[in-house]
N, C-alpha and C positions, 0 to 999 in steps of 0.2 A: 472600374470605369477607365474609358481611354482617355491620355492625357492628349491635351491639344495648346497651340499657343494661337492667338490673336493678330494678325498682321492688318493694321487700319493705315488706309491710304488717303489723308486730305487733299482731295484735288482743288481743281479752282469751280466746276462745275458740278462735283459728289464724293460724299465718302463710300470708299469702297471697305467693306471689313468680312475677312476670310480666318475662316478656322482650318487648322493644318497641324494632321498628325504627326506620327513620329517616323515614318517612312515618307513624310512629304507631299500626303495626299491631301487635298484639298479635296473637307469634310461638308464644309456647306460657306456661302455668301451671300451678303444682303446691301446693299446701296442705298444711298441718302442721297437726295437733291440738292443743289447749293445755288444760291439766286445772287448776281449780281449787283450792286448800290454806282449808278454810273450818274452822274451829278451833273457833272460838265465832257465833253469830248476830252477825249484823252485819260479819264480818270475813270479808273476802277478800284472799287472799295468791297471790303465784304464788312460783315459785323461778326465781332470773335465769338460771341456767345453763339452765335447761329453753328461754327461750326462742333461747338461742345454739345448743342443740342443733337445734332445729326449723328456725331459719332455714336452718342448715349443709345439712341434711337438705334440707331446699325446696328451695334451690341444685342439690347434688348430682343432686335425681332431675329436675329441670329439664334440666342439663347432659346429661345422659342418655339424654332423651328424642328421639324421630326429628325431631321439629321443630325441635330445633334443632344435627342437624348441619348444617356448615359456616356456625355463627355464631360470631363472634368479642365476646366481652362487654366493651366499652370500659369501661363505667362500672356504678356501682351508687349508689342512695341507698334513706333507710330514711320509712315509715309509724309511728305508733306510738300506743297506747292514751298518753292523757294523764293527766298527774298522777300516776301511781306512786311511791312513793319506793326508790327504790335507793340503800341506806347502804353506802359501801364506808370499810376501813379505809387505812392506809398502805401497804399492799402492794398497794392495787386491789382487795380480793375484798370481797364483799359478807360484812357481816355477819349478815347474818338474811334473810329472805324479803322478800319486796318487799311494800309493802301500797300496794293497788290504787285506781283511780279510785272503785269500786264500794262502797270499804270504809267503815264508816258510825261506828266507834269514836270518831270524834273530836270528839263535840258540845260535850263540856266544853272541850276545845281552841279551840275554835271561840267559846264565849262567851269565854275567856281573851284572845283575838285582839281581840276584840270592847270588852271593856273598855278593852284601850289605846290603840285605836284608832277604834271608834267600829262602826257597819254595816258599812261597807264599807272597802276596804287598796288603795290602787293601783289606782284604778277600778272593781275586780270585787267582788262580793258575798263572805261569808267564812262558805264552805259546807264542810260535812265532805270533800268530796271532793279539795279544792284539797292541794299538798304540805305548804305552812308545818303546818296542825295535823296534819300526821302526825309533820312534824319537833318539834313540840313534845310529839305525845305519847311518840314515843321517849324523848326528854329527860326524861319526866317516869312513866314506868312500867319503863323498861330501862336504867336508868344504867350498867351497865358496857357495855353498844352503845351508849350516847351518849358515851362515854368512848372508845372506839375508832374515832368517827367522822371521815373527815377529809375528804370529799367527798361530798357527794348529788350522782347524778343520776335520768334519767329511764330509762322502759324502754327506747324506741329508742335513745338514747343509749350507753347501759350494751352494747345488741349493738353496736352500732356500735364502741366502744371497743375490746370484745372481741375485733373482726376486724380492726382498723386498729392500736391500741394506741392511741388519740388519744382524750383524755378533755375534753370537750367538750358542752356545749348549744348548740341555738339558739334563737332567737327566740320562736319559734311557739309552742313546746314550756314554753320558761322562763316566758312569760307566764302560764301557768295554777300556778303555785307561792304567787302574791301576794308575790312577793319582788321581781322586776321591775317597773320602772316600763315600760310598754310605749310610754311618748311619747318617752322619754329612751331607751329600751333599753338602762337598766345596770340592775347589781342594785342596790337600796337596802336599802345595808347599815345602813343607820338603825334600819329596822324587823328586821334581825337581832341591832342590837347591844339593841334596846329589850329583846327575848326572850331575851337571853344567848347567840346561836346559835355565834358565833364565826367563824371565816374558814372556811365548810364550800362555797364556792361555785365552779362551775366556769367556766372561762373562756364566753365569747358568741362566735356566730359566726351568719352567715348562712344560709340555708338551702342554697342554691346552691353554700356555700363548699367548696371543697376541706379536707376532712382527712389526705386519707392514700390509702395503697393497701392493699389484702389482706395482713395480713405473711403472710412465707413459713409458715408453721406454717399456717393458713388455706389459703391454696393449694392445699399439699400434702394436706388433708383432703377439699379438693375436687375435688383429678384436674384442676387449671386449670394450667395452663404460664404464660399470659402476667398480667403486673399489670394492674389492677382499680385503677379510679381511683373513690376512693370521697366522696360529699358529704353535707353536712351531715342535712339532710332536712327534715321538718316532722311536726306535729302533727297525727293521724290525720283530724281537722276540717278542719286548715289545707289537708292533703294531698289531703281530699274534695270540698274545693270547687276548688283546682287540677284535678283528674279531671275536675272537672263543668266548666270551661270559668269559673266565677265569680272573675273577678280585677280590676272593678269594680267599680262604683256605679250601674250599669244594671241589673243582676242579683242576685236573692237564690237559696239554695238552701235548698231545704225536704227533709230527708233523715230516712228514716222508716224507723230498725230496730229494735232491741230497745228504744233507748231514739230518742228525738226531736227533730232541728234545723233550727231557722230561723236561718241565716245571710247578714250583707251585710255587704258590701265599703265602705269607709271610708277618706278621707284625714284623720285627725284626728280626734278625738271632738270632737264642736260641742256638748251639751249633757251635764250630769249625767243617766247613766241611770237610775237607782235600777231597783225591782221584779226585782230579782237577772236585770238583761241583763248580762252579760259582754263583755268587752272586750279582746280579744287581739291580737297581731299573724301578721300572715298569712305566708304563706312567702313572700311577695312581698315586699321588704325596703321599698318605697314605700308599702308596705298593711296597713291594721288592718282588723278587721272586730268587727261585734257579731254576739251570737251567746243566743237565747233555748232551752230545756233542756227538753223533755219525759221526766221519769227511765222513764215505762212505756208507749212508744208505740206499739212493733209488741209489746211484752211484755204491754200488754193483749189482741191480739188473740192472742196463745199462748193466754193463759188462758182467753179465749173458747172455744176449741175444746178444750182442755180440760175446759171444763165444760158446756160446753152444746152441741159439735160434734166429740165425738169422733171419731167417722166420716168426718168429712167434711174434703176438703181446703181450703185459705186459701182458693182460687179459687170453690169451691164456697159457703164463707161470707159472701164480697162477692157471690158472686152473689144470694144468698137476700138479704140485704142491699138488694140495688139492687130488690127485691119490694115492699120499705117506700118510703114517702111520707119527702119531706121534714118531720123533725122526728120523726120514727120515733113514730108515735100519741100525738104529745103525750109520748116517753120521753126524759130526758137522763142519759147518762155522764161523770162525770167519772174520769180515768187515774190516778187517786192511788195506785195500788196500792201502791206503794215510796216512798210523799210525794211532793212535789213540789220541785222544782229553779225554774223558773221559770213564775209571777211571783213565787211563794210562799216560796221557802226553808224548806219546812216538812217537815223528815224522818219527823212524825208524823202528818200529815194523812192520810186512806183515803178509799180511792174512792169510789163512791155509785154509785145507779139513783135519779133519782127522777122520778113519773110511770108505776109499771108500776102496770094496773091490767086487769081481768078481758079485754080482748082482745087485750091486748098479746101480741105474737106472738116466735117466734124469730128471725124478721125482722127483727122489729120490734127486739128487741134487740141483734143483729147491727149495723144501722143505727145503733142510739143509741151501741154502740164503737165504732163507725168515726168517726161525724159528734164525739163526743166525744176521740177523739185528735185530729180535724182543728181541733176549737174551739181545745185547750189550745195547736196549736202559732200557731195564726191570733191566741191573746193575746200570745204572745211579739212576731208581726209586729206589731201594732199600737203596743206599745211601742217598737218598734223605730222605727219609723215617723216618731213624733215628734220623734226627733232626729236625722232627715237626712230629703232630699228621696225619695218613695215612687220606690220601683225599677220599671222597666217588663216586667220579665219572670224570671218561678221555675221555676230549675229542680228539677225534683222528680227521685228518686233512690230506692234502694230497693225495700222492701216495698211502701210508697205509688204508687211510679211501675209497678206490674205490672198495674194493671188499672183500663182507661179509666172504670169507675163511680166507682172514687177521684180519678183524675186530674180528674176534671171535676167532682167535687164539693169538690175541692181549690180550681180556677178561683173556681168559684162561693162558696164560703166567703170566698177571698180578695179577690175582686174582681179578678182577675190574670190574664195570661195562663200557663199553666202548661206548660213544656216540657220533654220526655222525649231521655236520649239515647240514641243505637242501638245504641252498645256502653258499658255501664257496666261498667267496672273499681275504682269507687272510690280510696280513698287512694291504691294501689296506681300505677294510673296517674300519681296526682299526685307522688309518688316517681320514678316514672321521667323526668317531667319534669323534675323536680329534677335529675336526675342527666342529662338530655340538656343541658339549659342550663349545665350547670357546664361540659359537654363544647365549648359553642358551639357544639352543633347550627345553631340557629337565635340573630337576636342578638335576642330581645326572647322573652318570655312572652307576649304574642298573637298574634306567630308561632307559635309554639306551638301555641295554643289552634286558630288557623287551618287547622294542618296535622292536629292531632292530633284533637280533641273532636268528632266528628260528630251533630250534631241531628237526634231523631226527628220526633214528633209535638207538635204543638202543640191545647193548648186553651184556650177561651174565655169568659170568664165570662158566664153570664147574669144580667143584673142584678136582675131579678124572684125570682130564686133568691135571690139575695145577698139583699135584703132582707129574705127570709123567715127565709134560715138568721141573717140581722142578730138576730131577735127572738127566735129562740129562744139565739143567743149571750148575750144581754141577761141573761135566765135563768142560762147558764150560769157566767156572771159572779157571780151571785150567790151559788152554789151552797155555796162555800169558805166564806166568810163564815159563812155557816147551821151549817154542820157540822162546823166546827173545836172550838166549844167541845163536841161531841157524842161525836166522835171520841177528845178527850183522855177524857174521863169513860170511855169506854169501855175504852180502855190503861188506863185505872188500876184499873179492877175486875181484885180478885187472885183 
């Protein structure tokens, strides 16, 4: 029988779970739906069992399928949407619904954070999205589930638990909490004891690391006979840039879907980042990387064809797109739809058009979305930039990476070469590596990368470009500034 490992990806909308040989081919996979619990505006919830259910379910119709008789499933590890909080009590069950990376409740938390500690906690910016002000707003609107609290973890974690009985974080994952120090990789309980949090923390472990196998009760739900060696895993970022082959300082990835990442690999942070860059560790236990946020990147281009191309498909809209001139007639976008995460930290700032004027076209508009996700995430690289030596090659991924008008206006924005890969699996992938290398597949993560990551296409900046798209970024630069105090004024009319 051929061996295979398991790589399960929790998103916030589906589990993804892929089986994956020993040469790195991806043998078969199967998706599970995830439904949102949205209460009040602003608040986004999932329920943890749902997603134990879905993974089980992924598994099973995996197992079941023609592709993969006569495999044998050595290993498994998990993907996971970051930041969640999962409250469990003393028996392990959760007390309430998990509240998600997406969920925006916690601003007041977020200055409370802010007071004792200043902008920023533990290198990263102190944004609604992170776990600590979830943990604080528990604390401070549900006292009797702050009162039966005796361990947070995360979402992947929480399944993982669920099918191994091993209660456990890692690295990747813990660093997006602001509870971890990600240079020391302990928790610092300093900044829990400052907030009264109390001993709610779970043990650390690697990503790589062994926890456990499938308990029998799992098994048996799965129709599996043989044990299931299960590993720690990483965080859905950490997991997507393993997938993408980025486990240097040579390489950044630029990853373009509902929301938007520029990410690069790092031995060490060399300078204070400030402009809400992010700073976490990689699943790579030698690796930190930074990591800059667009909150509405490919979720502006939904809205796009929502409102102004209903008919028509994504393919169809870069094409009309690629119609328009650099700088789309003089039109700029900026993605603020949902505020902004980086440079800005700003949950209330709104998007803009400015620049449309009697012959501005649909094209024309098309262009200024696309060219306008590309700027917001080309400002995260730039800040990124300055505190480490410029990378020589990005890989793009995604929505972005499906059509070579983006791909190459991506190059050219960046000044970079931009390369695509041949099969993208995401997180997913990056999980199953996780779980080859715990197995000693191979002894190194660029072996790995070697065997497993194959490279498309490659493109190439044209520098005449770049400095055109330079002057209208210039512009867009400025954009924020102009219309932030415009925007509030506008929230406040009742």
């Amino acid at each position: 029988m051929e061996d295979v490992v398991l790589g399960i990806d929790l998103g916030t909308s589906a589990v993804k779970t892929i089986a994956v040989n020993q040469c790195g081919e991806v043998i078969g996979q199967t998706s599970e739906p995830l439904t949102l619990i949205q209460p009040k505006p602003g608040y986004n919830e999932q329920d943890p069992e749902s997603w134990v259910n879905a993974v089980k379910e992924s598994i099973k119709t995996l197992i079941k399928s023609e592709e993969m008789k006569n495999k044998h499933i050595s290993g498994a590890s998990f993907s996971g949407q970051m930041h969640g909080l999962v409250a469990l009590d003393k028996q392990g069950e959760p007390i309430r619904n998990a509240i998600l990376w997406n969920d925006t409740r916690t601003t007041e938390q977020c200055q409370l954070i802010k007071n004792h500690f200043g902008d920023t906690l533990l290198e990263n910016p102190i944004l609604e999205g992170f776990t600590l002000p979830k943990l604080l707003w528990l604390q401070q609107n549900e006292p009797k589930h702050w009162q039966e609290l005796s361990v947070f973890l995360l979402p992947k974690d929480y399944v993982r638990y669920k099918m191994t009985g091993d209660i456990s974080m890692e690295y990747s994952d813990a660093a997006g909490t602001l509870l971890l120090n990600p240079d020391t990789k302990q928790w610092d309980k300093s900044v829990g004891a400052e907030l009264s949090l109390g001993n709610i923390y779970p043990k650390l472990m690697d990503s790589h690391e062994y926890v456990g196998n499938f308990t029998e009760d799992v098994k048996a739900s799965l129709e599996l006979e043989n044990d299931v060696c299960v590993f720690a895993g990483g965080a859905d970022n950490a997991c997507g840039a393993l997938g993408a082959g980025v486990i240097n300082e040579t390489q950044t990835l630029c990853s373009i879907g509902t929301s938007g990442v520029v990410l690069t690999c790092m031995q060490g942070k060399e300078n204070d980042l400030g402009n809400n860059i992010h700073y976490f560790n990689h699943a790579l236990s030698n690796m930190t990387y930074t990591m800059g946020v667009t909150l509405s990147a490919g979720d502006s281009l939904n809205w796009l064809k929502q409102t102004f191309f209903d008919d028509a498909s994504f393919d169809d809209i870069v094409q009309q797109a690629s119609n328009s001139e650099i700088g789309a007639n003089g039109l700029l976008f900026t993605p603020y739809l949902q505020g902004e995460r980086t440079p800005h930290g700003d949950a209330f700032i709104r998007g803009s058009f400015i620049g449309l004027n009697r012959s501005t076209t649909k094209a024309d508009i098309a262009r200024a979305t696309i060219e306008g996700i590309t700027y917001s995430l080309y400002e995260s690289y730039q800040y990124m930039s300055q505190s480490h030596t410029e990378n020589k090659r990005m890989i793009s991924i995604g929505g972005g990476a499906k059509n070579s008008f983006w791909l190459q206006l991506q190059a050219d924005v960046f000044n970079t070469e931009v390369t695509t890969l041949k099969y993208e699996e995401g997180p997913s992938m990056g999980a199953a590596m996780l779980a080859a290398y715990g197995l000693g597949w191979f002894e190194s993560m660029e072996a790995f990368v070697d065997a497993f990551i194959k490279y498309d296409k490659t493109y190439y900046p044209n520098l005449e470009n770049h400095k055109t798209f330079g002057q209208y970024f210039n512009v867009y630069q400025q954009v924020y500034s102009q219309t932030q105090t415009l925007t509030q004024q506008l929230l406040n009319i009742k």
